[in-house]
C-alpha positions in Angstrom: 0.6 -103.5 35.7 -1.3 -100.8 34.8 -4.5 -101.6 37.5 -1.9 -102.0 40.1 0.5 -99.1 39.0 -0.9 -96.6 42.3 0.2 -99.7 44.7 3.8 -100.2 43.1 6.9 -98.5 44.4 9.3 -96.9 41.6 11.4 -99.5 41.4 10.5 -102.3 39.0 13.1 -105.3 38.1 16.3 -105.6 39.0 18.4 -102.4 39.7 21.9 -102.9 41.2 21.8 -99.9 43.3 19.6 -102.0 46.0 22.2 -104.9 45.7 24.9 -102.7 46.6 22.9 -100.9 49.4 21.8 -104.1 50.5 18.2 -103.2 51.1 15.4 -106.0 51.9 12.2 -105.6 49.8 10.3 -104.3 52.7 12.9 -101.9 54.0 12.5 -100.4 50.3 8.5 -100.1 50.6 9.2 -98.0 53.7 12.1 -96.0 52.5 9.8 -94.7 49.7 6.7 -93.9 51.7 9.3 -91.7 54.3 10.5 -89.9 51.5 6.8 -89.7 49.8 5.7 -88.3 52.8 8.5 -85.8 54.1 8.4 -84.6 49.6 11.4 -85.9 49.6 11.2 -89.1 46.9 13.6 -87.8 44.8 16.3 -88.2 47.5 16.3 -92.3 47.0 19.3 -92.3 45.5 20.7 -90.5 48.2 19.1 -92.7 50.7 20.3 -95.9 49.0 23.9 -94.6 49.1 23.8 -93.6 52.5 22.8 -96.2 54.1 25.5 -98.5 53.7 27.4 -95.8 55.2 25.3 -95.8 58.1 25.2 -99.3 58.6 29.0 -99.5 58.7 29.0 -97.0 61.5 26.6 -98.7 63.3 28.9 -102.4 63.1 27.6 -103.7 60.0 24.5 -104.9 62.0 22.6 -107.3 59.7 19.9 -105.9 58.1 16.5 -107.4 58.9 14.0 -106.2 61.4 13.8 -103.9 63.4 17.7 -103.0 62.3 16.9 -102.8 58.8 14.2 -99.6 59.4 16.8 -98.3 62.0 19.5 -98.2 59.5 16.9 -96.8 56.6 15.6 -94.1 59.1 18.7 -93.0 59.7 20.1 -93.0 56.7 16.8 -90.7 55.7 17.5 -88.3 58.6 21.2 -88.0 57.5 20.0 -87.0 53.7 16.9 -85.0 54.5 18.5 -82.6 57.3 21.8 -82.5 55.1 24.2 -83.7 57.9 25.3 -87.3 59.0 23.9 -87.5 62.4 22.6 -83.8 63.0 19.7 -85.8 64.6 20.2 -89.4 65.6 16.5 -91.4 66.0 16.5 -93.0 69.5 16.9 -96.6 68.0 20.1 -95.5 66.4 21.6 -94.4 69.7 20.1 -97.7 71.5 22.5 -99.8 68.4 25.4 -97.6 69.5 25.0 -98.1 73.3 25.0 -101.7 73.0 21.1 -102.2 73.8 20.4 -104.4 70.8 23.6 -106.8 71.6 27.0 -107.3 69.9 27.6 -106.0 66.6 29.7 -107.9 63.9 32.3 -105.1 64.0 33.1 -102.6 66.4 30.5 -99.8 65.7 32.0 -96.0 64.9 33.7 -95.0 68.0 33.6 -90.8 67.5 29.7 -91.9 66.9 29.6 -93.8 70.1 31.1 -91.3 72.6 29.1 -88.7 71.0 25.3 -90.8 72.0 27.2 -92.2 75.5 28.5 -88.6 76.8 30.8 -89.9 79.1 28.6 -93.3 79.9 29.5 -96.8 79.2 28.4 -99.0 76.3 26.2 -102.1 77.9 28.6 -105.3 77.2 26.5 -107.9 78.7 23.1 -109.5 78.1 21.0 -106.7 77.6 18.0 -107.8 79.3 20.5 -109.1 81.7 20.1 -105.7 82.7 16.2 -105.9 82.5 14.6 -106.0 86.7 12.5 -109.1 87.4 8.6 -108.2 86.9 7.2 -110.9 86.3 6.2 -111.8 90.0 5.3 -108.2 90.8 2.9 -108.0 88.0 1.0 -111.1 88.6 0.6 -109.5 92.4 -0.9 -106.5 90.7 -3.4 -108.6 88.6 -4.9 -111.0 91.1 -5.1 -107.6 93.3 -7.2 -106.0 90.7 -9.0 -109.1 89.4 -10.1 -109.6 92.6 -11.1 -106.2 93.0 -13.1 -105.9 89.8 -14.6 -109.5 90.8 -12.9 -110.8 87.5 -12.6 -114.3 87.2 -8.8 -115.7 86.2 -7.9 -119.2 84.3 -7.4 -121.7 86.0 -3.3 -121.2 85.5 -3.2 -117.3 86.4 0.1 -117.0 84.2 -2.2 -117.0 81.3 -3.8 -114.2 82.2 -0.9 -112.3 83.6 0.7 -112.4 80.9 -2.3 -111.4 78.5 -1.8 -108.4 80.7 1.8 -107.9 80.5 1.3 -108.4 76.2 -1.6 -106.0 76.0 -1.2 -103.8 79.3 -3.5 -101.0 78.0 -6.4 -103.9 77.4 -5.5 -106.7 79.0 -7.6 -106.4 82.0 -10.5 -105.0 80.1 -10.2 -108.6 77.9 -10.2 -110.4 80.9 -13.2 -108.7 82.6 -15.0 -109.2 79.6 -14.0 -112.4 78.0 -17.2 -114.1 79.1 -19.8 -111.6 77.8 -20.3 -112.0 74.2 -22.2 -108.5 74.4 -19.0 -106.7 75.4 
């Protein structure tokens, strides 16, 4: 242990706390490295006790990812700036608008209203809500392939969607895919 010991977190074993908080190993890792780098490590326990309390506001939403580091973020914004929800991350407003689906339970309602001001929660599908841009973008890429003389597969949706994955270097992949150089 001792090699590794600048590697490990600060918890070793078992330690009932993270039972109670329910908190995946991973979530853990990134609670400590938030705290570690806002000087805050010796809030943990704080953390670890808030964020069940944060996770029962937000509908008991099961705890793996991305809604595990929403919940921990939270719960690390509540304890560093000394006030539940003085700030609320962008994520945790998207769980209480209904952008990341159904919760178990019916998330806190006060909390709701607050991050809706006067809108309505989404009830449906949420990328029900989501336009169609699928046929739009593969417009926009023969239209620039053809301009920049780049070659596409054979089944164009490959490539489109290479684009629509990667839209900052997609195009620059395809226009160079064939030259090893590049």
């Amino acid at each position: 242990r001792k090699k590794y010991h600048a590697f490990e977190g600060q918890l070793k074993g078992y330690d009932s706390r993270i039972l109670v908080a329910q908190v995946p190993g991973g979530m853990l890792t990134n609670l400590e490295s938030q705290l570690k780098q806002q000087n805050a490590a010796d809030k943990l326990n704080q953390v670890l006790a808030e964020i069940p309390r944060v996770r029962e506001d937000l509908g008991f939403i099961p705890l793996v990812t991305p809604t595990s580091q929403i919940v921990g973020t939270q719960a690390v914004l509540n304890v560093l700036t000394g006030e539940r929800y003085k700030t609320i991350a962008k994520e945790t407003a998207g769980i209480l608008k209904g952008e990341y689906g159904h919760t178990p339970v019916p998330v806190n309602a006060a909390l709701q209203a607050r991050v809706l001001e006067g809108g309505a929660p989404v009830t449906c599908r949420p990328a029900d809500l989501l336009k169609p841009e699928l046929a739009e973008l593969e417009a926009d890429v023969k239209r620039q392939a053809q301009e920049k003389g780049i070659q596409l597969a054979g089944n164009a949706i490959d490539d489109v969607l290479t684009v629509a994955l990667f839209p900052q270097i997609g195009l620059k992949f395809l226009e160079n895919r064939h030259n090893p150089a590049a």
